[in-house]
C-alpha positions as CSV (number, residue, x, y, z in Angstrom):
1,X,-11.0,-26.7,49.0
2,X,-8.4,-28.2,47.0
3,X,-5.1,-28.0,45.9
4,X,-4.6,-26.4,42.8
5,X,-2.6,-29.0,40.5
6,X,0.8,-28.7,39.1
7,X,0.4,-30.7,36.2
8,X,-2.1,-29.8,33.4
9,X,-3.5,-31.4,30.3
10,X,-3.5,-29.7,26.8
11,X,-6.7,-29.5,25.8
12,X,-6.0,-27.1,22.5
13,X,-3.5,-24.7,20.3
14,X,-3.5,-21.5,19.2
15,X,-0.6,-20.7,16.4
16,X,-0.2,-16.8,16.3
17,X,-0.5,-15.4,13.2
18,X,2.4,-12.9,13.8
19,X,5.8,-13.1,14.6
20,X,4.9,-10.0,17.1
21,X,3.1,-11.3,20.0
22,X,2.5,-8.3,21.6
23,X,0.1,-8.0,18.3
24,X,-0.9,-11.3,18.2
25,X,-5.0,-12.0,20.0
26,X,-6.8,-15.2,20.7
27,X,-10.1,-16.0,22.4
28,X,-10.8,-19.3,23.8
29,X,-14.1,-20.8,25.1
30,X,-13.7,-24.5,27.3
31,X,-16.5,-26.4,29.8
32,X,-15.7,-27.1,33.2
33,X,-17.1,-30.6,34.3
34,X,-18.3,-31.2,37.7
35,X,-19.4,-33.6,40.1
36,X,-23.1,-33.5,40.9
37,X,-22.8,-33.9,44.3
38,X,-20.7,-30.5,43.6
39,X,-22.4,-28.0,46.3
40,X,-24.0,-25.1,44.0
41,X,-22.2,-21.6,44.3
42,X,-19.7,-19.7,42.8
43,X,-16.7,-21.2,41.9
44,X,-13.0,-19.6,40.3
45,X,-11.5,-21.8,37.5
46,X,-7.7,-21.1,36.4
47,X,-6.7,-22.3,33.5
48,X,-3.0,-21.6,32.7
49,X,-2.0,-20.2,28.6
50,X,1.9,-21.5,27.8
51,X,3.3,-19.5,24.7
52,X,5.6,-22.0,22.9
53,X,7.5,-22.0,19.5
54,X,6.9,-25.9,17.9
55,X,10.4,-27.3,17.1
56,X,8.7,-28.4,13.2
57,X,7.9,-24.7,12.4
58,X,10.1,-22.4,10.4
59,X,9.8,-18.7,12.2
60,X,9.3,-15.9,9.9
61,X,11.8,-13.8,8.5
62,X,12.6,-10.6,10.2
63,X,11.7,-7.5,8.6
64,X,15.0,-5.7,8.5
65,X,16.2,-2.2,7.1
66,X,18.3,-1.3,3.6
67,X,21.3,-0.9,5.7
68,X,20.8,-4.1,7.4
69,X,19.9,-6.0,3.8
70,X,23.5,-4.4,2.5
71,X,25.2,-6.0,5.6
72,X,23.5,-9.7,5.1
73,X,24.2,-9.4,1.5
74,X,28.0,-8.7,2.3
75,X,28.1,-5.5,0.9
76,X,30.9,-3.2,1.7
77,X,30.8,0.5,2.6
78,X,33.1,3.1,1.2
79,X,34.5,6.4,3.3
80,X,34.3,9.5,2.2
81,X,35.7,11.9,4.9
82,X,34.4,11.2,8.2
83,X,31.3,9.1,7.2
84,X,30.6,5.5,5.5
85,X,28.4,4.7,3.1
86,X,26.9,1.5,0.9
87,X,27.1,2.2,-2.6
88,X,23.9,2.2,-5.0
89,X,25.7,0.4,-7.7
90,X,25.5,-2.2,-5.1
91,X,21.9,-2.4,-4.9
92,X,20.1,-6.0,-5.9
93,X,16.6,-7.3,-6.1
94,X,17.6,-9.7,-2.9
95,X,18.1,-6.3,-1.3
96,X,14.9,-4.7,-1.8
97,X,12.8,-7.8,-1.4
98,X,14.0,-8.5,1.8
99,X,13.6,-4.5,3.3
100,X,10.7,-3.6,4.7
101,X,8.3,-1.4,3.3
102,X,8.1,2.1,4.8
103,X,10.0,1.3,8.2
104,X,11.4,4.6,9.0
105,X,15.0,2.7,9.8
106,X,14.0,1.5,5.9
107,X,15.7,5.5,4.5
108,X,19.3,4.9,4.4
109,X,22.0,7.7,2.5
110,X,23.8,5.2,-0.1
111,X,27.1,6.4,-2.6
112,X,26.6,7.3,-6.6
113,X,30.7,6.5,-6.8
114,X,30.8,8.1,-9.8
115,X,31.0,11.5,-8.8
116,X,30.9,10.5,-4.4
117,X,27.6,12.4,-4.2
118,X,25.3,10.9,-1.7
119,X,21.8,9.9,-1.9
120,X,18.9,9.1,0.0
121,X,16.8,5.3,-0.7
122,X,13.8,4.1,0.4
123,X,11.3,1.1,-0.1
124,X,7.8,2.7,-1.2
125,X,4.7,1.2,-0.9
126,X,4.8,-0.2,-4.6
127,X,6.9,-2.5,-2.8
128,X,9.9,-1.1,-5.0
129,X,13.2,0.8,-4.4
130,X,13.4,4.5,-5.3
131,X,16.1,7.1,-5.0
132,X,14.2,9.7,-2.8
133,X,16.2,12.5,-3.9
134,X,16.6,14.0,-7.9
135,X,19.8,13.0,-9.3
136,X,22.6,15.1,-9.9
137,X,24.9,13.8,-12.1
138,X,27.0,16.7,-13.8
139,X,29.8,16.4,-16.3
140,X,31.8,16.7,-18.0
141,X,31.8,13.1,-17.1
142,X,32.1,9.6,-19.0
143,X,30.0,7.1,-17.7
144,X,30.6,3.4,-18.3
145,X,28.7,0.1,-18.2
146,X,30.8,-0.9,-14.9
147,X,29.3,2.0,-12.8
148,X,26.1,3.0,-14.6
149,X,22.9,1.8,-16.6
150,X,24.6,2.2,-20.0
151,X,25.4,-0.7,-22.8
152,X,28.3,1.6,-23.9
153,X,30.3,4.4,-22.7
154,X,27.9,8.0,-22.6
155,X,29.3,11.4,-22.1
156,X,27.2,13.1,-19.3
157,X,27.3,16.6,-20.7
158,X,28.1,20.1,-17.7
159,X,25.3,22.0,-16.7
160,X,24.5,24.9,-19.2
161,X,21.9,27.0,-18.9
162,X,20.4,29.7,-21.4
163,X,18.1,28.3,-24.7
164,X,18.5,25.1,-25.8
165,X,16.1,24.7,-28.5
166,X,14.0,26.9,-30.8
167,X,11.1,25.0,-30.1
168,X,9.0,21.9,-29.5
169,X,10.1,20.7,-32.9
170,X,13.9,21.7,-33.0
171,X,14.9,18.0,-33.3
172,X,18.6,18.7,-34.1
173,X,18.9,20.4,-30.2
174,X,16.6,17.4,-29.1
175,X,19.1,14.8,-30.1
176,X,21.5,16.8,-28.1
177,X,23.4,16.2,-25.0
178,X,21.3,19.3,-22.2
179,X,21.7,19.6,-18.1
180,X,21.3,22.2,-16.2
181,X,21.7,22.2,-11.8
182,X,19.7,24.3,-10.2
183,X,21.3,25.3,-6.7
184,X,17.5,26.4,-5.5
185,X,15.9,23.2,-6.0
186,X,19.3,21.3,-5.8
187,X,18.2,19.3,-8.6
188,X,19.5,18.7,-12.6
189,X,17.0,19.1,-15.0
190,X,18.2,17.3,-18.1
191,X,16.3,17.1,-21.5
192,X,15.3,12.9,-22.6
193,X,17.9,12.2,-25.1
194,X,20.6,12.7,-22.1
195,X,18.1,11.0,-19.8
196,X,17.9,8.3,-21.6
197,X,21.7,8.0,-22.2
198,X,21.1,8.3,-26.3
199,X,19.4,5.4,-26.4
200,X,16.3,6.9,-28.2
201,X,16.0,9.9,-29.9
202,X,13.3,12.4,-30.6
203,X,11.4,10.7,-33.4
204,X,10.9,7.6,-31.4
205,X,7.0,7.3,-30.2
206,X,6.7,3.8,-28.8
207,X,8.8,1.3,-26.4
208,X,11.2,1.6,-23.9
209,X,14.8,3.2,-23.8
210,X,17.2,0.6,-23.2
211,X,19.4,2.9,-21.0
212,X,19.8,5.6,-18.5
213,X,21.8,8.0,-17.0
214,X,21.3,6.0,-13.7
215,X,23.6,4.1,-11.4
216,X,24.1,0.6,-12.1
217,X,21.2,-1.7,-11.1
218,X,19.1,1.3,-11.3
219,X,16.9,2.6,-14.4
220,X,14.7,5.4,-15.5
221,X,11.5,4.4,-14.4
222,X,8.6,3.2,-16.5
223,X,5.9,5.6,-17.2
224,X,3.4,2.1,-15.6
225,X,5.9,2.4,-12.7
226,X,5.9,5.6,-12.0
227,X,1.8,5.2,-12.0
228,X,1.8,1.7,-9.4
229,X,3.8,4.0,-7.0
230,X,0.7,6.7,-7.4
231,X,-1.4,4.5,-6.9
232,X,-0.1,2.5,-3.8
233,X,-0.7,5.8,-1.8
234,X,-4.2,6.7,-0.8
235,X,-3.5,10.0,0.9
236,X,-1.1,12.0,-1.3
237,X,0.0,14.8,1.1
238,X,0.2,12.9,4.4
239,X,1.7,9.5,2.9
240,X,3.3,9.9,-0.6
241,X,5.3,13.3,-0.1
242,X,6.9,12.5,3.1
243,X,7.7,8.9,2.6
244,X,9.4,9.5,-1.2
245,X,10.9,12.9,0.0
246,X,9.2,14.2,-3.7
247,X,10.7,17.7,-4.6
248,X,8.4,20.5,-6.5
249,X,11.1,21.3,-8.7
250,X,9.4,22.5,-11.3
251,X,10.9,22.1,-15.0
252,X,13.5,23.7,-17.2
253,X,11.8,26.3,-19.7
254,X,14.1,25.3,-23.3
255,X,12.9,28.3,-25.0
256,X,13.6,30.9,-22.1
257,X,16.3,29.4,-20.0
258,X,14.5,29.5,-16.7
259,X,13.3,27.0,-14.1
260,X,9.5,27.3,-13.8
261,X,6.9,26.4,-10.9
262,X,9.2,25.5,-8.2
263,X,7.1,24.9,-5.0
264,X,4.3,24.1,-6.9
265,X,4.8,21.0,-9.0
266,X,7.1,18.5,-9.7
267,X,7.8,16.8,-13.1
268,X,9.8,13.2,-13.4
269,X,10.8,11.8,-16.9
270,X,10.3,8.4,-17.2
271,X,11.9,5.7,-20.0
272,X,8.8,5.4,-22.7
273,X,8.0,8.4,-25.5
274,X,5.1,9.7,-26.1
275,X,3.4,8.6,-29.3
276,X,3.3,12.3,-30.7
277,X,6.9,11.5,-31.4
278,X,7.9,14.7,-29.9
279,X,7.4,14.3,-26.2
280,X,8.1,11.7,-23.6
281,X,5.9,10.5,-20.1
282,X,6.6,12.1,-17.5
283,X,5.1,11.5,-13.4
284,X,3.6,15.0,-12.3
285,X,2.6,15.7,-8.6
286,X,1.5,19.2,-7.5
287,X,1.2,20.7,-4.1
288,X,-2.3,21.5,-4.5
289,X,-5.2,20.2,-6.8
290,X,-4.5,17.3,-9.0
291,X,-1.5,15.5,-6.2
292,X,-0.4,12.7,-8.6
293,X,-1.3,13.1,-12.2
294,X,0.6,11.4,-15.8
295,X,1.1,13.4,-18.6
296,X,3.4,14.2,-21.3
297,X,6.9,16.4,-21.7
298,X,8.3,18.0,-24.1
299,X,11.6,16.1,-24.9
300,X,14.0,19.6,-26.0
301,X,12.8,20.5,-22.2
302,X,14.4,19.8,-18.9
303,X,13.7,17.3,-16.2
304,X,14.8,16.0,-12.9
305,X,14.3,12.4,-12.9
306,X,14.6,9.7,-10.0
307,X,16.2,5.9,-10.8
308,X,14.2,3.0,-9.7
309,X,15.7,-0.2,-8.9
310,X,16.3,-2.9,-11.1
């Protein structure tokens, strides 16, 4: 027998490929070299693995939550009652880009300080930052470029329910300010042109409105958006509808008055008309059948709609 040594030569390195090393695996293969006068039979080797972080190498960055991005960032919170809470005009790309994607701890309630209503957020697996709750911005109420993603001052319009148009083609009501909240579906289904902030009206059939009704930082989403965030989710009712919080609020009726297909469907405007001049893309996800589908709204008709991150 022999004393086992206390001083050992490095014969190889393994880098892990994570910064988790209760995730990280390695398998290594070495010779042991012998004496021949070495008696044959079964022999025990040890051979001793020492985990260490090379002074030269940069460690990764730690995923962190929204909250904990809005801290680094030296964001402040404001108090409303009993509670704190960041404020979405303070969101920023550095922000998102340095949340982690779908981290439970990732869902934080952030501030709309324009009318102190609060709102869940969450990074998606588009590897963008969406409200994950329909807005609910009511007037009467003047929004400004300081606090919202206007150009120039808009006059959010108070909810009104009843007919707003004649029709599909009633272009005069089209081009006019509509919301309506909905206590059922706690949501505000407004028509495009107040979507949109009156930055396009209902003859326009190709581009991208300019403005929003949306905090600052934030926008209407892009109809291609809306569509990357389908498609980043493979299973639609285990995956996408729990981690965006979606809402089947169904859609305002223009002609009737009435919110239709709640619990069945919900219907999202986005920022690009529709080239049939008349209508405007929309994002539609249904509880059963289709699950994530694009298609085409009437713009006299009423929407929720969810901001996006600049």
């Amino acid at each position: 027998y022999h004393i086992v040594p206390s001083t050992y030569t490095k014969v190889a390195t393994f880098p892990s490929v994570t910064d988790d090393f209760q995730g990280s695996s390695f398998k290594s293969t070495y010779r042991a070299y012998v004496s021949p006068t070495q008696p044959a039979g079964s022999y025990v080797g040890r051979v001793r693995y020492t985990m260490v972080h090379p002074n030269d190498a940069v460690a990764p960055l730690a995923k962190i939550t929204l909250s904990d991005a809005y801290e680094k960032t030296g964001k402040t919170k404001v108090t409303v009652g009993s509670s704190s809470y960041y404020k979405l005009q303070d969101m920023t790309p550095e922000i998102c880009n340095m949340t982690e994607v779908l981290d439970e701890g990732s869902q934080m309630q952030a501030i709309d300080i324009r009318d102190n209503k609060i709102y869940w957020i969450t990074k998606l697996q588009d590897g963008k930052c969406w409200m994950a709750q329909n807005l609910k911005l009511i007037g009467p109420l003047t929004i400004t470029p300081d606090n919202s993603d206007v150009s120039t001052n808009f006059s959010v319009p108070a909810s009104a329910g009843g007919i707003w148009a004649s029709g599909t083609y009633d272009a005069t009501n089209a081009n006019s300010p509509h919301a309506y909240y909905f206590s059922s579906t706690d949501s505000v289904y407004y028509n495009w042109w107040t979507s949109v902030a009156g930055s396009m009206n209902f003859s326009s059939t190709s581009g991208t409105a300019a403005s929003s009704i949306c905090p600052k930082n934030w926008k209407l989403p892009l109809a291609s958006e809306h569509q990357a965030l389908g498609n980043s989710y493979s299973n639609y009712h285990s995956d996408f509808i729990p981690a965006s919080r979606a809402q089947l609020s169904g859609q305002y009726v223009y002609t009737t008055g009435n919110v239709a297909n709640t619990g069945s469907r919900g219907v999202l405007w986005s920022s690009n008309p529709n080239s049939a001049g008349y209508s405007a893309l929309a994002f539609l996800f249904t509880r059963n059948g289709y699950g994530i589908d694009y298609t085409s709204f009437d713009k006299v008709g009423g929407l929720p709609i969810r901001c996006v991150a600049r």
